[in-house]
N, C-alpha and C positions, 0 to 999 in steps of 0.2 A: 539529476544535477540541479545544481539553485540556480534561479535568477541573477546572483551574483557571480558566481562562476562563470554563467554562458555569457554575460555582459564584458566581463574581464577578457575570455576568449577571443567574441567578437570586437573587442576595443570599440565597445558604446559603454555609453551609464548605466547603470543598472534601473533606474527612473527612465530612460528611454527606450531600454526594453521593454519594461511594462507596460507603460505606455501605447507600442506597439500588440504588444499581445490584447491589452483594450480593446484595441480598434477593430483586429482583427479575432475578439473571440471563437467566432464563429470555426476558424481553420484549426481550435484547440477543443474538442470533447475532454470530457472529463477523464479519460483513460491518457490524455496526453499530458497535462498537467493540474498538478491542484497545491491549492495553498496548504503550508504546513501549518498543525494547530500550535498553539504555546507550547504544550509539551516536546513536541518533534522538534519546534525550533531550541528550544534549552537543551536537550539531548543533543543537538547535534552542536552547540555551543558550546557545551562542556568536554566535546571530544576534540574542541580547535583552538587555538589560541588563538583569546582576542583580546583587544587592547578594553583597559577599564574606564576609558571616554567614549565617546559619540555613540554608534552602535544605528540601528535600523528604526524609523518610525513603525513600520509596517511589516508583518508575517512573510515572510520569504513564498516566490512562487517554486514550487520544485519541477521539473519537467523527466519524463519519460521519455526513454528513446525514439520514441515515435515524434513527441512533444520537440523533441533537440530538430529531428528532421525536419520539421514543419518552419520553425523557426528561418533557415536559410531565404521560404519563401516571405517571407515578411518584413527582415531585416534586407532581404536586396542590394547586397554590394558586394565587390569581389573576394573584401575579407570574412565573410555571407557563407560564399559558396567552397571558399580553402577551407576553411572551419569545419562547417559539414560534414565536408568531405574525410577531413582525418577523423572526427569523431564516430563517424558511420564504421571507417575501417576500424576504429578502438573496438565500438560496442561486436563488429563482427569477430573480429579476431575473439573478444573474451566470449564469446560463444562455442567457436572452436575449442 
C-alpha cells in the first residue's frame, strides 16, 4: 500500500506520515517498506486516474503488510489502532 492511501486511511497527510516514518525509521527494515523507483511510480499512475495538475514532489513510499502493522505503533491514536485493525483482518482474510 502507498503512503497516500495509508495517510488517507488514517486521516493524516500524507507529509505527516512520512514524516513520522523519518523519525521513526528504525521500527521499518527494508522488508517493511521501500520507496518506489520512477518506473513503479508511472506504472502504477497509468493504471489510476489522476488529475493533469498538481501531482507529488517526491517518489511515493509503499509499505508491506508487516510495514501497515508497524505503522499503528507510530501514528498512536485511536483512528491508529481501528485502521489496523481492519487492515490486518483484509490482509488475513485474502490469505484465506
Amino acid at each position: 500500500m502507498t503512503d497516500e492511501d495509508l495517510a488517507e486511511m488514517y486521516s493524516v497527510e500524507t507529509k505527516r506520515l512520512n514524516e513520522q516514518l523519518k523519525r521513526n525509521i528504525e521500527w521499518f527494515p527494508r522488508d517493511f517498506t521501500l520507496a518506489l523507483s520512477q518506473k513503479e511510480f508511472d506504472n502504477l499512475k497509468s493504471q489510476n486516474a489522476t488529475s493533469s495538475w498538481g501531482g507529488r514532489r517526491k517518489l511515493p513510499n509503499a509499505f508491506t503488510e508487516q510495514g501497515v502493522a508497524m505503522l499503528s505503533s507510530i501514528l498512536n491514536s485511536d483512528t491508529a489502532i481501528e485502521v489496523n485493525i481492519r487492515i490486518i483482518r483484509v490482509f488475513t482474510k485474502l490469505r484465506e
